[in-house]
Backbone as CSV, one residue per row, in Angstrom:
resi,resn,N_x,N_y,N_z,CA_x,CA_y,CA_z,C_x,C_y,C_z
1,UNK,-94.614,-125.118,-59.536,-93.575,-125.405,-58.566,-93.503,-124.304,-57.503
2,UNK,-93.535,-123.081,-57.755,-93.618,-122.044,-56.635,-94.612,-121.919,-56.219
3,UNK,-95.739,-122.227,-56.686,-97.108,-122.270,-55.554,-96.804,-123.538,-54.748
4,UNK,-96.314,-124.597,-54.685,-96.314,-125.598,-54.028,-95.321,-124.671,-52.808
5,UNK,-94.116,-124.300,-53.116,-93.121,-123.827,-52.129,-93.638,-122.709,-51.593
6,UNK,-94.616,-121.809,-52.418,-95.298,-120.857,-51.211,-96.455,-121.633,-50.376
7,UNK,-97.111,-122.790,-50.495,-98.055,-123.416,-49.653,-97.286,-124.234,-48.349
8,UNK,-96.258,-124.777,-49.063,-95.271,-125.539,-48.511,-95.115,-124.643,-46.974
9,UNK,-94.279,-123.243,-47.367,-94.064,-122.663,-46.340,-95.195,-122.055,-45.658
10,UNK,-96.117,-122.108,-46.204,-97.380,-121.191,-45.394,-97.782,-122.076,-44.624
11,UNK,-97.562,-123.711,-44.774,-97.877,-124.533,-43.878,-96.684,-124.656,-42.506
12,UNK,-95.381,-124.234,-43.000,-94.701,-124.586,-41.747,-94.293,-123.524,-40.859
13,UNK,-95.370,-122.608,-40.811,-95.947,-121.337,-39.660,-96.564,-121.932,-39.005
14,UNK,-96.251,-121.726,-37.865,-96.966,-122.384,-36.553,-98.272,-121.470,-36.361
15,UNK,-99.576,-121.833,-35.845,-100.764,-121.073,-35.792,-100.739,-120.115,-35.003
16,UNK,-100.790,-118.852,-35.369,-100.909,-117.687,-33.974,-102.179,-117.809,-33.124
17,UNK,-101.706,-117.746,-32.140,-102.739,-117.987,-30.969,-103.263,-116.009,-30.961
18,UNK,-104.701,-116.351,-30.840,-105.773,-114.970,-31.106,-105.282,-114.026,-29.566
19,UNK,-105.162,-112.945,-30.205,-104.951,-112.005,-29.096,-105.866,-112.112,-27.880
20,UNK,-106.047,-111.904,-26.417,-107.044,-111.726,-25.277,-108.316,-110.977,-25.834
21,UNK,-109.340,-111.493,-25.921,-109.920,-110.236,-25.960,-110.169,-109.023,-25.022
22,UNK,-110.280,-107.831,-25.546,-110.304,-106.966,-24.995,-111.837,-106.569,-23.763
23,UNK,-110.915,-106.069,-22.730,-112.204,-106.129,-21.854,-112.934,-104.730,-22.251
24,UNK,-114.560,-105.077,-21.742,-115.825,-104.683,-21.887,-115.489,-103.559,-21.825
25,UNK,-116.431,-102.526,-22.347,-116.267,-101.250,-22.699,-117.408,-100.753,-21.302
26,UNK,-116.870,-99.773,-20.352,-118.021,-99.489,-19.626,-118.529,-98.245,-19.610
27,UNK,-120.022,-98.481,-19.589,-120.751,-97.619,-19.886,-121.909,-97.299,-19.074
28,UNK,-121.997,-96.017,-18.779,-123.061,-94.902,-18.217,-124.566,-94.995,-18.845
29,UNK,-125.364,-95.425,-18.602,-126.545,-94.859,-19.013,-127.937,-94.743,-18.727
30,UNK,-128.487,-93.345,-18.957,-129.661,-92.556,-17.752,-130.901,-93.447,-17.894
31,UNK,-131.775,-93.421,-16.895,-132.731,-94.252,-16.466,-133.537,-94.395,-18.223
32,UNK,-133.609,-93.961,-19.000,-134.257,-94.456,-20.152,-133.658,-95.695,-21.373
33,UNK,-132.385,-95.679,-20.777,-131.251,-96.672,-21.148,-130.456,-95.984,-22.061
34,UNK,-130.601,-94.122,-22.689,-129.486,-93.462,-23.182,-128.112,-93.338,-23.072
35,UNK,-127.222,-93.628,-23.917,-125.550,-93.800,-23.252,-125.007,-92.203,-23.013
36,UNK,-125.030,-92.226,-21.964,-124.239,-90.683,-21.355,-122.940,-90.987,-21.087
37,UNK,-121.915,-91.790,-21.429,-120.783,-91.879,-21.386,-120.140,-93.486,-21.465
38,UNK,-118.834,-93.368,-21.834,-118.158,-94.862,-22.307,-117.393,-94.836,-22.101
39,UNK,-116.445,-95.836,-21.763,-114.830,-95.742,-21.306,-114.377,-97.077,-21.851
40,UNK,-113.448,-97.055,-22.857,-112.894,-98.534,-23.379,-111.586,-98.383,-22.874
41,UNK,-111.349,-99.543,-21.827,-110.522,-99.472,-20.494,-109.071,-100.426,-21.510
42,UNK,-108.533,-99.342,-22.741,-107.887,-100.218,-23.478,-106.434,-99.573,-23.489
43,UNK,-105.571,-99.913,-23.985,-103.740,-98.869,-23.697,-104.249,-98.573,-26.139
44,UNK,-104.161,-97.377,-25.864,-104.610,-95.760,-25.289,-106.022,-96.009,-24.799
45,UNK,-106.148,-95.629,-23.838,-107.751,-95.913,-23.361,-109.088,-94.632,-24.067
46,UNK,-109.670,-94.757,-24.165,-110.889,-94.150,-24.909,-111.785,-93.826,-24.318
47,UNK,-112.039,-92.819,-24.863,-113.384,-92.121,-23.483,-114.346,-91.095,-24.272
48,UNK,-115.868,-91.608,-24.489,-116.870,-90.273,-24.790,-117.792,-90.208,-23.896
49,UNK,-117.997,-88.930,-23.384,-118.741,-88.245,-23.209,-119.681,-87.501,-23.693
50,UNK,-120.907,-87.209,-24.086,-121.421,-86.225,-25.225,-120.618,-86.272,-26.667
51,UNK,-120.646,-84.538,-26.891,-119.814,-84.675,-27.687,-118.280,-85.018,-27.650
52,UNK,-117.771,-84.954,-26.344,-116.388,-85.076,-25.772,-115.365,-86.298,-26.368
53,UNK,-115.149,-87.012,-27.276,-114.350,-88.261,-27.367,-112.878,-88.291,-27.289
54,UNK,-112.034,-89.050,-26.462,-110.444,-88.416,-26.357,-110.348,-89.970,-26.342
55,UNK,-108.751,-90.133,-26.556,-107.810,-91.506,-27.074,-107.155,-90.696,-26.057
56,UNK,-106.526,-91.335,-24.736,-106.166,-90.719,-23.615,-104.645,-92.090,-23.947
57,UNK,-103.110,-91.333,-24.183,-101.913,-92.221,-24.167,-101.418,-91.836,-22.268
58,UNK,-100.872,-92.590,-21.579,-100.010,-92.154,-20.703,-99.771,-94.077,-19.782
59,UNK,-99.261,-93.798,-18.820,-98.763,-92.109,-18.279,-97.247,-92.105,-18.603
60,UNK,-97.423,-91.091,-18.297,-98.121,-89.429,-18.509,-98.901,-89.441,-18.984
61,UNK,-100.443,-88.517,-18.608,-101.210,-88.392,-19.992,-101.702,-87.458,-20.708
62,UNK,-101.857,-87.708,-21.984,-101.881,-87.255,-23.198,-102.746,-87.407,-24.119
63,UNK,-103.593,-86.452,-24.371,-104.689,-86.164,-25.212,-105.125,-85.218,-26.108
64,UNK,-105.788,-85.084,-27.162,-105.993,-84.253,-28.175,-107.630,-83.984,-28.229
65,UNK,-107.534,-82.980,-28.096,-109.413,-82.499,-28.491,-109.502,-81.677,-29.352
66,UNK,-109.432,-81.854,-30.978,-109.319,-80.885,-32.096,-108.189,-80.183,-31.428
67,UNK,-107.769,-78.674,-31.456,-106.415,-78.042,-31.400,-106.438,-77.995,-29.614
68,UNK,-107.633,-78.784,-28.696,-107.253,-78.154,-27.763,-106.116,-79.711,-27.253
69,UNK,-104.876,-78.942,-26.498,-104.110,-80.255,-25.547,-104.216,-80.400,-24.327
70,UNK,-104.617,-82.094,-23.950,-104.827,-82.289,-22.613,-103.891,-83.120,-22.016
71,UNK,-103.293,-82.567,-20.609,-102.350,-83.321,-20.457,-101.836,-83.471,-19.065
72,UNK,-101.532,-84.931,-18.201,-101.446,-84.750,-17.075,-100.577,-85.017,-16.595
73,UNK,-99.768,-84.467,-15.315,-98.401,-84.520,-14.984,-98.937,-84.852,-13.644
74,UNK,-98.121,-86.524,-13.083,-97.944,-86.895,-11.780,-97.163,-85.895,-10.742
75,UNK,-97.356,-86.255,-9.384,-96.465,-85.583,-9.051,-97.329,-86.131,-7.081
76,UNK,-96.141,-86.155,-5.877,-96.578,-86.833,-4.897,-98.175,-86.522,-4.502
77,UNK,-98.586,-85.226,-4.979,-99.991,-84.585,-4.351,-100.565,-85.080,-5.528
78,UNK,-100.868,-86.313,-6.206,-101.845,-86.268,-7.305,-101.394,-85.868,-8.350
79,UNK,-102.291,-86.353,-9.768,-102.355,-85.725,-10.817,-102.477,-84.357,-11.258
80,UNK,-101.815,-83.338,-11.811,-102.846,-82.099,-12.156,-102.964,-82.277,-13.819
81,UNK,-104.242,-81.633,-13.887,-104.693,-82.233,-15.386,-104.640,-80.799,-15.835
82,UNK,-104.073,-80.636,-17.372,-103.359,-79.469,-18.225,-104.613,-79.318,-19.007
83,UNK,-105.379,-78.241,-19.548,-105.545,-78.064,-20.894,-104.843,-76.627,-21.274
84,UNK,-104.439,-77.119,-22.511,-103.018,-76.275,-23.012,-102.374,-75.163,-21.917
85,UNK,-102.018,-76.092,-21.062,-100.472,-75.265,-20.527,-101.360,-75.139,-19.236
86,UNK,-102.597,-74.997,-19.148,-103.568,-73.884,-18.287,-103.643,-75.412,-17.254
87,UNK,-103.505,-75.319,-15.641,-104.164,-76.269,-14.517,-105.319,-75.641,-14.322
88,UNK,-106.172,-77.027,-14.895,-107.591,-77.283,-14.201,-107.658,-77.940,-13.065
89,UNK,-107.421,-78.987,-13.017,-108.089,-79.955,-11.755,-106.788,-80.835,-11.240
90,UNK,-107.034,-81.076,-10.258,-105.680,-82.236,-9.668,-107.153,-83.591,-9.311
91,UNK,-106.394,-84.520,-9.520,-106.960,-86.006,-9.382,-106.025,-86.542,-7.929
92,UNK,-106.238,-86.498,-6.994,-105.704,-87.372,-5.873,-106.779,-88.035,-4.858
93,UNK,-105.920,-89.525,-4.247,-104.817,-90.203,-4.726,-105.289,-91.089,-5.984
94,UNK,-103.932,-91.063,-6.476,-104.242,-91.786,-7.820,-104.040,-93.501,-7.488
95,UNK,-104.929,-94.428,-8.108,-104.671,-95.639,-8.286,-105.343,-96.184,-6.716
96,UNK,-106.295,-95.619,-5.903,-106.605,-96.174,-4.414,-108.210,-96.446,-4.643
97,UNK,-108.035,-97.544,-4.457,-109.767,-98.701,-4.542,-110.673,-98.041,-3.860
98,UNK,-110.234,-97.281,-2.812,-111.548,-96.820,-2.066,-111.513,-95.268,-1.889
99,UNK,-110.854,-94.430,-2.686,-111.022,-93.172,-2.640,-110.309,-92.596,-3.899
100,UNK,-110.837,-91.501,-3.980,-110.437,-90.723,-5.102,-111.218,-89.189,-4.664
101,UNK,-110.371,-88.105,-5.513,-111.144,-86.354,-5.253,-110.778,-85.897,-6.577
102,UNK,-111.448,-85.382,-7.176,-111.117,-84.075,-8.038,-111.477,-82.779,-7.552
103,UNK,-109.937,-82.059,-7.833,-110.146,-81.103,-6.779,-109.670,-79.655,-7.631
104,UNK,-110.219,-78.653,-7.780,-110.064,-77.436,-7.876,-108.143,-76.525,-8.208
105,UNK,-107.876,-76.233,-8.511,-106.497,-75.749,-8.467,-106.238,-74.900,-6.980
106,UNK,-107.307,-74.341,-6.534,-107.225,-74.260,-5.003,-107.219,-75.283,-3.866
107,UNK,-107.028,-76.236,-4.209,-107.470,-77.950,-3.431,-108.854,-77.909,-3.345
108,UNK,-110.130,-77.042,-3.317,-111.061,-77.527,-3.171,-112.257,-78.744,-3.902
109,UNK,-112.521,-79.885,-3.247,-112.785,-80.814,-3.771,-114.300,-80.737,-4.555
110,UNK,-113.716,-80.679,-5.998,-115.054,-80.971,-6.955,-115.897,-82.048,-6.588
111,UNK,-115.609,-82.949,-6.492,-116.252,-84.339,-5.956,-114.636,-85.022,-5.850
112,UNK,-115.562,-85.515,-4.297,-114.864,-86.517,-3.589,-115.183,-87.667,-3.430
113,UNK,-114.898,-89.028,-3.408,-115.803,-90.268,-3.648,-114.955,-91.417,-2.693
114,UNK,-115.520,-92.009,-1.915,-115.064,-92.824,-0.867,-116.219,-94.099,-0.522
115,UNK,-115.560,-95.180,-1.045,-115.811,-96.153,-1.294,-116.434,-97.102,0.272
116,UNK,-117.261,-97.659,0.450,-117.418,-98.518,1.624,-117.807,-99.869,1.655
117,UNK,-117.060,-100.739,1.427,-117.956,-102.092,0.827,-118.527,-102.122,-0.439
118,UNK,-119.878,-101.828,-1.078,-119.993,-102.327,-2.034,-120.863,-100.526,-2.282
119,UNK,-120.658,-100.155,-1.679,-121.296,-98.585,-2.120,-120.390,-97.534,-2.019
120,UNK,-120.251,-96.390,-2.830,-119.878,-95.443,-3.053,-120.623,-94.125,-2.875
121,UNK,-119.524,-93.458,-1.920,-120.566,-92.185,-1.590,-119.651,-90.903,-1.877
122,UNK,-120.499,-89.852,-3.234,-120.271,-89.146,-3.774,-120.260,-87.448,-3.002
123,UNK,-119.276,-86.725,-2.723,-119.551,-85.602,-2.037,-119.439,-84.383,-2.796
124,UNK,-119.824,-83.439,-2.392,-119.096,-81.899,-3.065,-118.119,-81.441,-2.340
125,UNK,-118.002,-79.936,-2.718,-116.723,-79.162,-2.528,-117.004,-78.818,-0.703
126,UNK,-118.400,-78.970,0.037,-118.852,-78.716,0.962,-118.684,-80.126,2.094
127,UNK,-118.307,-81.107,1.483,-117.954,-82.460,1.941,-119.888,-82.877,2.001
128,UNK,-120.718,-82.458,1.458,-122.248,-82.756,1.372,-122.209,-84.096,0.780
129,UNK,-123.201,-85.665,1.063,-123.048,-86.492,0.334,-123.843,-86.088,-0.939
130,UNK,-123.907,-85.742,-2.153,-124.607,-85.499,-3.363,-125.361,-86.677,-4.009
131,UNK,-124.537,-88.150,-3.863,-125.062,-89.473,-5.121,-124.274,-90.597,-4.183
132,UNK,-124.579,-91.697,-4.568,-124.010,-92.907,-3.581,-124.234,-93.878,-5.301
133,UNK,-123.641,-94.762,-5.155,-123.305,-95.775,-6.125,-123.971,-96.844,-5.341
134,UNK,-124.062,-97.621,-6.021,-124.431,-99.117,-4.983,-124.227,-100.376,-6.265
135,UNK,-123.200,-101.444,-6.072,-122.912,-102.423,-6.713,-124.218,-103.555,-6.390
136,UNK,-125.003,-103.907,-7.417,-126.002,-104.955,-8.242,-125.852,-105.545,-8.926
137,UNK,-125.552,-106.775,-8.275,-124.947,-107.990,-9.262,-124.137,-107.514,-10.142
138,UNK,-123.720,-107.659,-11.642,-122.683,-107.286,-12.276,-123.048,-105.838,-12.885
139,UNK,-124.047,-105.175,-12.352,-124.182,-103.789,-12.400,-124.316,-102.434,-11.326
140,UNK,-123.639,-101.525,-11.512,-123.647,-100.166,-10.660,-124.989,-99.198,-10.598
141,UNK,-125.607,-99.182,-9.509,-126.337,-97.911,-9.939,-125.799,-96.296,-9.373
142,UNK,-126.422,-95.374,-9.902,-126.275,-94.104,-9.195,-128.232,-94.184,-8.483
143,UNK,-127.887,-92.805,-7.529,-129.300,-92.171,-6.864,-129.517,-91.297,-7.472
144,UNK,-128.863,-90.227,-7.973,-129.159,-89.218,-8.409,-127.847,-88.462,-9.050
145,UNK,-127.905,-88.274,-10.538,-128.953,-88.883,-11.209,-128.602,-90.154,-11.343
146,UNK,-130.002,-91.184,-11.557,-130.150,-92.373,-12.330,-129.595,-92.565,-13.097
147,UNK,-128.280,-93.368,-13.170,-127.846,-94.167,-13.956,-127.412,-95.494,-13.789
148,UNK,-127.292,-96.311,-14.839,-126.766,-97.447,-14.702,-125.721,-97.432,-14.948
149,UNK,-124.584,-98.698,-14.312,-123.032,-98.334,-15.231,-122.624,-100.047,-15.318
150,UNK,-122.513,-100.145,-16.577,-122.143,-101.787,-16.407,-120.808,-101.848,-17.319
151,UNK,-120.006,-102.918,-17.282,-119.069,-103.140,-17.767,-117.470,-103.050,-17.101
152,UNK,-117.900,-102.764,-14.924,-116.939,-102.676,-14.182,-117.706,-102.335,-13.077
153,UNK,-116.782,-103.091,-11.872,-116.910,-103.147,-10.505,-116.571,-102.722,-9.649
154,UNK,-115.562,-101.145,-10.276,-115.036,-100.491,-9.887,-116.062,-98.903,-9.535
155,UNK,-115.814,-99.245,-8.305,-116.971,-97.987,-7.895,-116.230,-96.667,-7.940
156,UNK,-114.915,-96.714,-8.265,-114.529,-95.308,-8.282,-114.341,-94.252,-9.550
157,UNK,-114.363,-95.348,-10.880,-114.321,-95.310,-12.184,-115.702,-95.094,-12.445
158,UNK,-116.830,-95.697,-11.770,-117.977,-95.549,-11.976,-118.726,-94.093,-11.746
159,UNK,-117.672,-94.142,-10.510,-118.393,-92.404,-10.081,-117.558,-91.318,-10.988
160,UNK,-116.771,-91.522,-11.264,-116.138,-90.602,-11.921,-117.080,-90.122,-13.537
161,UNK,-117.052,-91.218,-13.831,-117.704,-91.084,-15.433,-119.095,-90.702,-15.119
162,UNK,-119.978,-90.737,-13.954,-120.844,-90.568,-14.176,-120.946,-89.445,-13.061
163,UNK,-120.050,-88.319,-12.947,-120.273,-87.366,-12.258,-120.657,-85.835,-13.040
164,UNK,-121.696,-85.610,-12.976,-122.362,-84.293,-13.536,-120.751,-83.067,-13.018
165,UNK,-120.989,-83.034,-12.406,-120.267,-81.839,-11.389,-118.886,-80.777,-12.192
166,UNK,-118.432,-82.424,-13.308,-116.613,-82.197,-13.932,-116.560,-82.498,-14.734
167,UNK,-116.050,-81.508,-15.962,-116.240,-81.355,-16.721,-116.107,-82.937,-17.234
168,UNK,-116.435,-83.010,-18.946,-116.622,-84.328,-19.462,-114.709,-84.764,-19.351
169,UNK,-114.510,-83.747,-20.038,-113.006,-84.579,-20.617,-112.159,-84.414,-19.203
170,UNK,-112.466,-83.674,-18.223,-111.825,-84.258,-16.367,-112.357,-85.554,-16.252
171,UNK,-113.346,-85.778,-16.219,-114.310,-87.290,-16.378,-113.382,-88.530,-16.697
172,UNK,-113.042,-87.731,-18.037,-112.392,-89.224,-19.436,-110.701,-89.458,-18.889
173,UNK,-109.954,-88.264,-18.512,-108.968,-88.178,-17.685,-109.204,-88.838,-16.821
174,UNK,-109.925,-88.357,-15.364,-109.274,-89.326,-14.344,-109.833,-90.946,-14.867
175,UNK,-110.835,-91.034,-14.927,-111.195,-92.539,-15.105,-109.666,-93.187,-15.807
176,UNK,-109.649,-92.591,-16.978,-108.409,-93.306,-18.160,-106.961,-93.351,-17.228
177,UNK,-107.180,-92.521,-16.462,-105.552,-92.470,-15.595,-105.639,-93.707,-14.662
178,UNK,-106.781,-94.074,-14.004,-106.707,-95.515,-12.950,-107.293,-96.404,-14.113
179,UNK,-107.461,-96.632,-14.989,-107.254,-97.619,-15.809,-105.696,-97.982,-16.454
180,UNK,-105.002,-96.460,-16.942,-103.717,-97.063,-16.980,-102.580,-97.137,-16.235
181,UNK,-102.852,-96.694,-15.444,-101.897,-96.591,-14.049,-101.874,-98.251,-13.566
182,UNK,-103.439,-98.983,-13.617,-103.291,-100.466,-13.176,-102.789,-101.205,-13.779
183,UNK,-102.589,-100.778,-15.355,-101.651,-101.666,-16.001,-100.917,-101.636,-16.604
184,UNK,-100.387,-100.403,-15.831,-98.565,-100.154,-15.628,-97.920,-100.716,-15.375
């Protein structure tokens, strides 16, 4: 009699409809098809680099690398990104399709990246162009270095993760910050 009344009721649950799946994980990788970096564009968003892997919460954001803390505080001039207590880098402007800088605690720009149509052109602290992106069908390339980046069409996320220049976990930061900033 009570297995009937536990079937009974297990039948009059309405079917849960399956969560969205989660979008594509995008990923970096050098002309031999090695993965030099990943970004799972998810709320906490996820990011490796090398050895680098961070679960990035915000915003605000908030990250753990073994005892070190990473952490970034908005503010009208951009992001500045914390590791423990200490400013490394400011990210400005945050959340803009066709530009982005990581820039030095002196403002000088680590790489600057400014978007034109379907290419992206990568600069240094000298405003020099260094790498250009170029969107291919549902994949990104770099010039130098060679990489591929598939899994987003976002040329500014693209350059970011795949910029030699900053450090990995500045990398996993800004990217993870215009991923959750858009779906704020």
């Amino acid at each position: 009699m009570r297995s009937l009344l536990f079937l009974a009721l297990l039948g009059c649950q309405g079917k849960k409809e399956a969560p969205p799946p989660a979008p594509p994980a995008i990923q970096v990788r050098d002309a031999s098809g090695v993965l030099v970096a990943e970004l799972r564009p998810i709320r906490p968003c996820r990011g490796s680099i090398g050895p680098v892997d961070l679960i990035v919460g915000g915003p605000p954001l908030i990250s753990n690398l073994g005892t070190t803390q990473w952490a970034g505080s908005a503010a009208q001039n951009g992001t500045t990104l914390y590791r423990d207590g200490e400013a490394m880098a400011r990210v400005f402007p945050v959340g803009d399709a066709n530009h982005a800088a990581v820039l030095d605690m002196r403002g000088v720009a680590l790489a600057r990246i400014q978007v034109t149509g379907a290419v992206a052109t990568v600069s240094n602290q000298a405003s020099v162009p260094v790498r250009n992106l170029r969107v291919q069908g549902a994949l990104i390339k770099t010039d130098d270095p060679a990489y591929t980046i598939t899994g987003t069409q976002d040329l500014v996320i693209a350059a970011l993760l795949s910029a030699p220049e900053l450090l990995p976990e500045v990398r996993v930061l800004a990217a993870c910050e215009r991923v959750l900033v858009k779906d704020s």
